[in-house]
C-alpha positions, 0 to 999 in steps of 0.5 A: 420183623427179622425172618431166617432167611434159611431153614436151621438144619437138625445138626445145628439146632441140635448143637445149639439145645447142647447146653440145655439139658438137666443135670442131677443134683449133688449128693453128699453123706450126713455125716451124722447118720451116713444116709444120702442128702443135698449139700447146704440142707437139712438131713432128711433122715435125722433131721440135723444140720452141721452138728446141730439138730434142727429139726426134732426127731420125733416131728419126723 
């Protein structure tokens, strides 16, 4: 079994764990009603999905 031969010092651990950290999710705007949404799912608030309403707004 391959063993290090030396200690990984904390820059170099460091540097390597750079690309590992969480990015926040885009946001866009429904256009319907204005209100804060993920791009590609249905609104939250209205319940509508490129123009067409999917989902009813009194299930909401």
């Amino acid at each position: 079994m391959a063993v290090p031969k030396k200690k990984t010092s904390k820059s170099k651990k460091n540097m390597r764990r750079a690309h590992d950290a969480i990015s926040a999710p885009g946001i866009s705007t429904c256009p319907q009603c204005q209100e804060p949404k993920q791009p590609h799912r249905v609104c939250a608030n209205c319940g509508t999905y490129k123009g067409k309403e999917i989902i009813n707004s009194d299930d909401i």
